[in-house]
N, C-alpha and C positions, 0 to 999 in steps of 0.2 A: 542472584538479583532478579532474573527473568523469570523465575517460578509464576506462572498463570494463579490469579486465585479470583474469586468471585468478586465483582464489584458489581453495584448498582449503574442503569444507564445516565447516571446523572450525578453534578456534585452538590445535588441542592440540599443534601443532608451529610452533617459529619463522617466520616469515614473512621472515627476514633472515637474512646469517652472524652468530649472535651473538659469534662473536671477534674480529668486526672493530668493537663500540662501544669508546667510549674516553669517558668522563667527565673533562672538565675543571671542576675543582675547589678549584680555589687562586686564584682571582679575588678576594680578598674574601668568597669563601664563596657566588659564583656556580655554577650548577649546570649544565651543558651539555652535554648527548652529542651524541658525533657519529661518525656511520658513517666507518670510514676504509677507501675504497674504494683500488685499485693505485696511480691515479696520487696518494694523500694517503701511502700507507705509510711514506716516506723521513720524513715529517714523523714520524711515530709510531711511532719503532724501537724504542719500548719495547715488552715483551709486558704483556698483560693485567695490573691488581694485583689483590690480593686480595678489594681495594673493589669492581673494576667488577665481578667475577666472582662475589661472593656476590651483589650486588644483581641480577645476571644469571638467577642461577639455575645457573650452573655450578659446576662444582664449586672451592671454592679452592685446594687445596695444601697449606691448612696441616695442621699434624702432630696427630694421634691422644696421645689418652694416659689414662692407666687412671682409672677413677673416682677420685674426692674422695673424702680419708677423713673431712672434715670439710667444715666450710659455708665455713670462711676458704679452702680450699683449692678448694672450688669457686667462690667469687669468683675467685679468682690463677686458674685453669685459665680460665674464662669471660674473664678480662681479654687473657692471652695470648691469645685468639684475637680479641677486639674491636680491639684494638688495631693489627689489621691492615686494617679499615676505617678507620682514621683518616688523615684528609687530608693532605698534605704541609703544609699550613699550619697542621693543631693541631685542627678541627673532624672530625665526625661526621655525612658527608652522607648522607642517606636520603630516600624517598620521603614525599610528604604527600598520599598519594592516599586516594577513599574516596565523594566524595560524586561523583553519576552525570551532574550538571547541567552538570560543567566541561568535558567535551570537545565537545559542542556548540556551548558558544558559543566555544571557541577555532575549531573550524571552520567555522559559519557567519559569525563576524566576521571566520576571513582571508577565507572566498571572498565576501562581498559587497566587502571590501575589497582584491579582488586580490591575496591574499597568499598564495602556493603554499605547499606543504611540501616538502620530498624525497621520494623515492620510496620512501626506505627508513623515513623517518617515518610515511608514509603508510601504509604497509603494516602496519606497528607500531601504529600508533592504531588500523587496524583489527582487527588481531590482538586487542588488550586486548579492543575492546567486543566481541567475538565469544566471547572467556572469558567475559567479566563479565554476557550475557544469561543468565536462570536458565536452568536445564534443565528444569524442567516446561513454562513457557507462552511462554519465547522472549523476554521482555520484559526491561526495566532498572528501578530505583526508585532511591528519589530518594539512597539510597547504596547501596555494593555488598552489603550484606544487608538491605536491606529490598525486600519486596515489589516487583511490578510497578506501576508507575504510568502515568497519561498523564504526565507529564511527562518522566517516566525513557525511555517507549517512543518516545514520539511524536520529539524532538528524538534522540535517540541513533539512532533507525528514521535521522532527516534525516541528520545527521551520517554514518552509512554509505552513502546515497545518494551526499552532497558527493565522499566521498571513495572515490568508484567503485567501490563495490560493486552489484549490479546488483536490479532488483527482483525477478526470480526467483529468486537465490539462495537456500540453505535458510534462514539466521539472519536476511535479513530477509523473507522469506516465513514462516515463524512469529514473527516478530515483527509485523509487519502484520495478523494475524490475531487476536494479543492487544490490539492499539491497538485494530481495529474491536469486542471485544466485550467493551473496557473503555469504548467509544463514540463512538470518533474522539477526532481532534486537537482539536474543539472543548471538549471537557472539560479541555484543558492551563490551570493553572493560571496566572496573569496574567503571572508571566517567560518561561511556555512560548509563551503568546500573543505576548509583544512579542518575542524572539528569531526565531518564524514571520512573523511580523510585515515584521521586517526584512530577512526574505529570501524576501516577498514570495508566501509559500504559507498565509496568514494575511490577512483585510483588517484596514486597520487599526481600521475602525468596531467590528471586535467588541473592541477594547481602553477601557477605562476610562480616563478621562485623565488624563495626567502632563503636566500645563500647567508650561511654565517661569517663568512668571509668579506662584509663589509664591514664588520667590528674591525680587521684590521688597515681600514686604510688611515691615512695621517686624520688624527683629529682636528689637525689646521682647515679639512677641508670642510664647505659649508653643508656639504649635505651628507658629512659623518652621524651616526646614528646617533651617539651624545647629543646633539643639537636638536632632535626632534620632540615632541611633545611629550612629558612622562608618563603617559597612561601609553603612549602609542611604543615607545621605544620600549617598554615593561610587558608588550604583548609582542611585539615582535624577536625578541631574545630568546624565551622557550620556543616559540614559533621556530626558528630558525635552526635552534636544536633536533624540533622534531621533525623537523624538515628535513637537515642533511643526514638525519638515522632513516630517512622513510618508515619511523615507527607505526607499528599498526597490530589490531588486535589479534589473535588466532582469529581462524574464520570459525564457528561452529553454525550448528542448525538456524540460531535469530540472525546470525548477519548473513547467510546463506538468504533469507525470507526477508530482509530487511531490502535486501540488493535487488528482489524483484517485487518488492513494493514501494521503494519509492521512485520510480523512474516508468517512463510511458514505454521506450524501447527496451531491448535486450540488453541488461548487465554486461555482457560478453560482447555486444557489437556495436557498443557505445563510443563513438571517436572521442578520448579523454582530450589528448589535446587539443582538441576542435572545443571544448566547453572551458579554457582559463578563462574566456573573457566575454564567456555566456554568464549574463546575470539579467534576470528576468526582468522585465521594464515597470514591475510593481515595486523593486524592490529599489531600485538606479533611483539616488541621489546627487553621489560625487561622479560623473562618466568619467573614464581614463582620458587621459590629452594625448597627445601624440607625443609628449614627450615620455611618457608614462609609457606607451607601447615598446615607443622604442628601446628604452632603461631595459622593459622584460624581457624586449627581444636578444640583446646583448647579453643580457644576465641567463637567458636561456640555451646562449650560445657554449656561455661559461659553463654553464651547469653541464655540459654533452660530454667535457675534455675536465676538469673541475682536477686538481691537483692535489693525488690525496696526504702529502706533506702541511701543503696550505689548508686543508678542510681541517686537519688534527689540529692545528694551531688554533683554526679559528669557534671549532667546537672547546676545545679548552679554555678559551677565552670566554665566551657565552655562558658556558656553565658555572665558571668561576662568576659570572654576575648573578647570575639564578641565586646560585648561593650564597652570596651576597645580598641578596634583596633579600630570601629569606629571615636572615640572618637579622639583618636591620629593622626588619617589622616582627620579630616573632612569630615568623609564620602566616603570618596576617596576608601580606605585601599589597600591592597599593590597592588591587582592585578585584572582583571574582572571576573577573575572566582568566587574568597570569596567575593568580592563585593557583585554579585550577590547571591549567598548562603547566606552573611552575610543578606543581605535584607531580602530573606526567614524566616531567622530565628527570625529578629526583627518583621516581619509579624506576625508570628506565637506568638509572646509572646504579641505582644504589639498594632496589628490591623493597620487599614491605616488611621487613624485620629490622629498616634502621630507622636510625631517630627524626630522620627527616621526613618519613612516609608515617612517624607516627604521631608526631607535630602536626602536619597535618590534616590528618586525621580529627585530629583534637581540635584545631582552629578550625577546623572547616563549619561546623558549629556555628561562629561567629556571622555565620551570614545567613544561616537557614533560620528566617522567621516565622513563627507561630500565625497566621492570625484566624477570622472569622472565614472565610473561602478556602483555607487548607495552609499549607506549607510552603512558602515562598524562599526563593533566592535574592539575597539583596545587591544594591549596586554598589556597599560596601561593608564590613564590618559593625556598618551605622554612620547615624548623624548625631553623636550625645554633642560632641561641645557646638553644633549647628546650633541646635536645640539648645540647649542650654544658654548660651549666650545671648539668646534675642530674649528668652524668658525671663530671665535676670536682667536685662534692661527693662522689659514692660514692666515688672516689679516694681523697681525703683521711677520710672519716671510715671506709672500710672500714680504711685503713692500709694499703693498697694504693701509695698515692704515695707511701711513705717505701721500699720496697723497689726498690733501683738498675736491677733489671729495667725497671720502671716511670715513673723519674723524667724520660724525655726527655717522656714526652707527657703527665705532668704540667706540663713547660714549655712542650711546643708549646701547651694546651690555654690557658696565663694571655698565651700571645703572641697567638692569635687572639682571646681574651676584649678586649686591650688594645685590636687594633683594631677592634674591632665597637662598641665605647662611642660612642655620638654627641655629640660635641664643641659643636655649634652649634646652633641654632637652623631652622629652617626656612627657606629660601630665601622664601618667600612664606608666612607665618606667620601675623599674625591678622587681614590679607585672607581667607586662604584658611578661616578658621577650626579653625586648627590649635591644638591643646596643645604646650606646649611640649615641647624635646625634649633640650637642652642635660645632657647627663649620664645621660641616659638609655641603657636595653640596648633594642631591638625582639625584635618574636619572629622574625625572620629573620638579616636583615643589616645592614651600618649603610647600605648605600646606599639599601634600600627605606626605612628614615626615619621608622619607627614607633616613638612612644614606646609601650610596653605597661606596667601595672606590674608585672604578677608578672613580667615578664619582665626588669625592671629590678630586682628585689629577689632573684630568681636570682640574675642576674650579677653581684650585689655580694655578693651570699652567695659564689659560686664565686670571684670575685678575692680575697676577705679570706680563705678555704681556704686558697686558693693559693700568698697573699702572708703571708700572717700563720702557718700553720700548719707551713709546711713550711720549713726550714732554707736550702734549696738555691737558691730558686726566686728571679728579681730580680723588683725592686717596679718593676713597669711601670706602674702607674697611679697618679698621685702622688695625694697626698692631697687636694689642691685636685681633682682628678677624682671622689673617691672623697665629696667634699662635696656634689658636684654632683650623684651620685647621690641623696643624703641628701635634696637640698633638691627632687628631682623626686620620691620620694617621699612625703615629706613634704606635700606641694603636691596629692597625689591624693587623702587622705582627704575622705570625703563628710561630709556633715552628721552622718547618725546613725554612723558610726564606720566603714563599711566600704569597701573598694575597689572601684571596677569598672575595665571593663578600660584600653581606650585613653586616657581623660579622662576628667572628674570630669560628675557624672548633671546635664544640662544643661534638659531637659524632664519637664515632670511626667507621671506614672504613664498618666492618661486617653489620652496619646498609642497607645498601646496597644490602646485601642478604634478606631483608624483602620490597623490594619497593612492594609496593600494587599496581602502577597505571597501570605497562602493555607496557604504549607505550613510556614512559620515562626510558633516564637513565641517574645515577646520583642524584639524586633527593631526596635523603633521608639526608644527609649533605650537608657541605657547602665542598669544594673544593679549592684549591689553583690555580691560573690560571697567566698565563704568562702573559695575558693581564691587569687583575687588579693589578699584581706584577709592571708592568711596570709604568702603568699611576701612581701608587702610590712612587714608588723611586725617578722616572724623577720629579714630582713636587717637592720634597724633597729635589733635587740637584738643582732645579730652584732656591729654595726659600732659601737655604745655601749661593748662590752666594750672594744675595739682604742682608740677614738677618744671616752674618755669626758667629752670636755669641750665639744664638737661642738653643737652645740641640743642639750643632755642636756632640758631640758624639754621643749622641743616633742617629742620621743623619747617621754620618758614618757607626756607627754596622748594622742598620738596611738596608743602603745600602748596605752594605759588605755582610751581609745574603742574601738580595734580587737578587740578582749576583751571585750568589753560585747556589741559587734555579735555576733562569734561565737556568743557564747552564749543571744541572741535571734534566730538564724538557725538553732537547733538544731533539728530535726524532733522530733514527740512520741514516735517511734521508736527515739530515742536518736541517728541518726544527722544529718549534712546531705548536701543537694542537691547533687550536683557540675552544673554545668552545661558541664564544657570537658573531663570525664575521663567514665570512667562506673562508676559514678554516684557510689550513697552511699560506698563502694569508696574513689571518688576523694578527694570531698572530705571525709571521715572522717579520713583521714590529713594531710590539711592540717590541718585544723581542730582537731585534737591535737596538731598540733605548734603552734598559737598559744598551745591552753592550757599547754603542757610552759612557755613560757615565763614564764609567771607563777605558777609553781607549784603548777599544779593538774592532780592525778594520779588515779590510780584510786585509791588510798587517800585521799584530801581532798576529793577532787569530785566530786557526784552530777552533775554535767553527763558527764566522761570516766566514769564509772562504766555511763553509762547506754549510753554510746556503745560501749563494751568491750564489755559485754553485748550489745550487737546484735550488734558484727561477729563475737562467737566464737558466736551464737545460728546464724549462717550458715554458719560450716566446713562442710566436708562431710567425709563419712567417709575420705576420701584424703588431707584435712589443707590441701585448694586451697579459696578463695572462685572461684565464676564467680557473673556476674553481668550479664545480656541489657541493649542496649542501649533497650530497650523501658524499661528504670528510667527512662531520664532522659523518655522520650516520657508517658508513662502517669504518670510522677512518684510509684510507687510499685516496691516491692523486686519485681526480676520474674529469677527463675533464669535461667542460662542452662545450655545441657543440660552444657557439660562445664564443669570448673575449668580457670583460666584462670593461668598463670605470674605475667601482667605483675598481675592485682590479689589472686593472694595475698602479691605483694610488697608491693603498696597496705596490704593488711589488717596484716597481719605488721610495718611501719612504724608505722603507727596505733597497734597494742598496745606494741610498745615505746617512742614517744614518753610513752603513758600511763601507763609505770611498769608496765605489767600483771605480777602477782605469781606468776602461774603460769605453769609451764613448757610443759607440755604444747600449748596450741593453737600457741604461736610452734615448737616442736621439731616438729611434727608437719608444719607449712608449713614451715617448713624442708626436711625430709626428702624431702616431695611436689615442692617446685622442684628439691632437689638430683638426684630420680628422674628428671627430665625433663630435663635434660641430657646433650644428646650429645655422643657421642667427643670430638668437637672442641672442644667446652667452650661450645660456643654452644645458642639455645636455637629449637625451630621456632616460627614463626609462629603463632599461635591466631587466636581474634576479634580484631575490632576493638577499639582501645584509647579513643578519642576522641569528643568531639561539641561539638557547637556549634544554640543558637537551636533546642533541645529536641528536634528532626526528624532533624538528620542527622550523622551516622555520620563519622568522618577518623579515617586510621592515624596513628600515634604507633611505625610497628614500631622503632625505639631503645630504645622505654623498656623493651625484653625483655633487654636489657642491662643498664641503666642503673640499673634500679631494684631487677632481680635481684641484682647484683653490691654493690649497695646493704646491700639487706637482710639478704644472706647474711655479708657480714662483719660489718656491726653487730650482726649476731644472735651472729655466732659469738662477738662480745665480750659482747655484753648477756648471756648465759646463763652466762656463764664470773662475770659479777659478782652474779647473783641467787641468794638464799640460799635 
């Protein structure tokens, strides 16, 4: 993999022919490219579609045509040109790239685990991170717009090492100049540590420990690992495998060079223990509490005497879950970070001649995205039924899906909906400490295996559209399916009324004062959110209208809680928190469409009254909201320099679910999205749309479609009936 080969100082020209990727796409909603070199051509006598080529950056083909005289008409112009990204199976593939931490450990976990890339992969991964370092100090942070970090610089510095680029080069020669006088590798935050760690230019004494032997204590207790967040608990399992193995790579000649280029001192006179709880003040989010020091202190006491009876037990346990999660997503599992890890770890036990190191191999695929800047890692196998399910609503309620132009991929769109619904239960279920999933949508696909709720109250929102609204369209999801959804969300509400994401909040709050990772927060439980409150009640009320005899009471109670929660989750601002959008933007617009459902408007409600009031206090004189990803980190309203398409469709939503009585701020956002529309009907890329555990930053670029095309027709009716 570290073969040196010649690269240009820069990635502002392809690194590969880009007419030879090809996106395979219709797997189930799998995502693949793949270079098709002379001898694959015969295989792939298609030319380019219009999919892989905008995702490319080339140019599509499709047809020019004169501006919209109206908003419905710039929806219909915008759709005729989306619609040519649409997959042969009915979905809507795109990138989910964004945050900086994922292609290092897709690199460092294949090469400790012998797993090559292609050439033309290679070249592509390093093309992206060579765009992606700033242009001022040559560094990476921990998403593609934020700041340089140790963590961003130090492992993405590694990562172009692995992958053959040379230490004198320009990008990692000013990149190694930002890591030493943000203060070396030693300041990497406790993932950045156990990732170097693992491939053995890190020791492992300066790590904090992740003893496997806290899978064994009583599950009754509240801060058994079962009970913590399921992204967190799915990264600390392999973690704690390769933890108690002290797994680490051969040393050869690059980790030899690698040891004394990322660090200011001497590899050999470095106090490791003196750096667990060295983490650079660029990179400190979550700071340890004291209750946190002390847990590592004890745990570190454990770890000196550690009982190798007890470790056998609890490494058996740990990997029987590895293999398990495997096992239940197809290789997939929830996210790229355990992926990767989970890999390591089936390496380590099981070598690369068995099925599990070939798996994969083969899924790993599912995250490495194509696009115009080079090769990216994503934050998970995809966003198809994300996508998907808002598109199929803007369909139907633009009125876009009743025009014959349109109606094939409104059927493609309820045919892949049908098969993405998860039928069954978990293959390893509540061994594995799984939620159920029977009926449920994921935020991917059905074979990654994740029940999500807004993502399952989506998809029942989009199939009752589909099925119910529209004339043409067959009922592929029978009723007994369509219950099944019901009674998984039904099943999510929390105590005091709200939703969180993957499963219902299993540990208490104080867990929180132990986050181990540094640059997260949040992240030790699950959380109740405005946004998954929403998408899950609103489907609920969708599906009472169609199906009113169904648990019509548990319907009601659970909506009646879910409304209660909203409205004590409201900021004194008038707005709420978004935590998975950004920000107030985001979830403003969910959170009015809970209340639109119990009839409370801007005329009846000082709760939407107050919330109206914010978001038109924010217009800006062009008639756009922008709004900096910095709102969700800083957890107040923070500008961003320009207005942004995808969240004055957010705001522009919000006021119409609210009844809002005036014309002006929705016609003025209107007119600003409609100016921003080019020839083709489509719309350019801006900021980032997304975020996740308050820190970091993932594209959403869909939703410049989806919720454009949304807004712009609902408006275009909503104003035609306001007096």
């Amino acid at each position: 993999m570290a073969d040196h080969f010649v690269l240009p100082p820069d990635g502002s020209k392809p690194f590969t022919d880009y007419s030879k990727w090809r996106l395979d796409a219709n797997d189930g909603g799998r995502h693949v490219w793949k270079y098709v070199d002379s001898e694959q051509q015969a295989t792939y006598d298609e030319p380019q579609s219009a999919l892989e080529k905008y995702w490319l950056g080339l140019p599509t083909g499709c047809a020019e045509s004169s501006v919209a005289e109206d908003a419905l008409s710039a929806a219909r112009k915008a759709f005729h040109f989306y619609k040519n990204l649409q997959a042969q199976d009915g979905h809507w593939p795109g990138e989910y790239g964004g945050p900086m931490f994922l292609i290092p450990g897709l690199v460092i976990g294949s090469y400790v685990s012998e797993m090559d890339f292609r050439e033309e992969e290679r070249r592509e991964l390093i093309r992206y991170l060579f765009n992606r370092a700033h242009k001022e100090d040559g560094g990476w942070g921990l998403h593609v717009e934020g700041p340089s970090t140790v963590f961003g610089t130090a492992l993405n510095y590694v990562a172009l090492r692995l992958l053959g680029v040379p230490a004198e080069h320009p990008v990692t020669s000013k990149a190694r100049k930002t890591l030493h006088r943000l203060g070396g590798a030693t300041g990497a935050p406790a993932w950045g540590k156990f990732w170097l760690s693992i491939l053995n230019v890190y020791d492992w004494d300066g790590n904090n420990p992740v003893p496997p032997e806290l899978w064994l204590l009583p599950e009754w207790l509240p801060i058994h690992p079962h009970r913590w967040w399921i992204h967190t608990r799915n990264v600390y399992i392999p973690m704690s495998y390769l933890y108690a193995h002290r797994f680490q790579a051969p040393e050869n000649a690059l980790i030899l060079a690698l040891r004394k280029e990322l660090y200011i001192d001497d590899y050999d006179q470095i106090d490791w223990p003196a750096q667990r709880n060295n983490v650079a003040a660029v990179d400190l989010y979550a700071p340890h509490t004291t209750l946190l020091n002390v847990l590592f202190g004890v745990l570190s006491t454990y770890e000196a005497c550690s009982m190798p009876p007890l470790r056998r037990v609890s490494l058996k346990k740990v990997y029987r879950l590895i293999v398990q999660e495997d096992e239940n997503t197809a290789y997939q599992t929830l996210g790229p970070v355990s992926k990767m890890m989970n890999l390591v770890c089936r390496y380590h036990a099981e070598g690369t001649e068995s099925f599990a190191w070939k798996e994969h191999y083969k899924k790993r695929w599912d995250f490495m995205w194509m696009g115009a800047d080079g090769m990216m890692m994503c934050g998970t196998n995809g966003s198809q039924l994300w996508d998907i399910a808002f598109m199929s609503q803007a369909l139907v309620e633009s009125g876009l899906a009743e025009e014959k132009a349109f109606q094939d991929n409104a059927i493609r769109c309820l045919h892949w909906l049908d098969q993405c619904q998860i039928q069954d239960n978990p293959k390893h279920f509540k061994v594995a400490y799984r939620h159920p999933t029977k009926g449920a949508w994921p935020f991917s696909t059905k074979e990654q295996g994740y029940t999500v709720s807004d993502c399952t109250g989506e998809g029942l929102k989009a199939v009752l559209y589909l099925q119910e609204h529209l004339s043409y369209t067959p009922k592929l999801v029978s009723q007994r399916r369509l219950y099944d959804a019901v009674d998984i969300i039904l099943g999510m509400q929390n105590i005091d009324g709200g939703f969180a994401s993957y499963e219902l909040i299993r540990g208490p709050k104080f867990l929180e004062l132990i986050n181990p990772a540094e640059v997260f927060g949040n992240i030790m439980i699950e959380y109740n959110y405005p946004e998954c409150t929403t998408s899950a009640v609103t489907a609920l009320s969708i599906f009472k209208k169609h199906y009113p005899n169904y648990r019509r009471h548990d319907i009601e109670r659970v909506t009646r809680k879910a409304v209660e929660y909203i409205k004590a989750a409201q900021n004194p601002n008038g707005a709420w928190y978004g935590s998975w959008g950004i920000c107030f933007t985001y979830a403003s617009q969910f959170a009015l469409e809970s209340l639109s459902l119990v009839g409370e408007t801007y005329a009846t409600s000082d709760h939407v009254r107050r919330a109206c009031d914010f978001l038109v206090s924010k217009q800006r004189s062009d008639g756009g909201w922008g709004e900096s990803w910095r709102s969700c980190e800083e957890e107040v309203w923070v500008e961003h320099e320009q207005t942004q398409v995808v969240q004055t469709a957010w705001a522009t939503m919000a006021l119409m679910y609210a009844q809002y009585p005036h014309r002006g701020p929705i016609e003025r956002a209107m007119k600003m999205v409609m100016d921003r529309q080019l020839p083709d009907g489509s719309w350019a890329q801006e900021a980032i749309e997304g975020m996740f555990n308050k820190t970091c930053a993932i594209a959403y670029p869909n939703f410049k479609f989806s919720f454009t095309i949304w807004m712009l027709g609902k408006g275009h009716s909503y104003l035609q009936h306001l007096t």
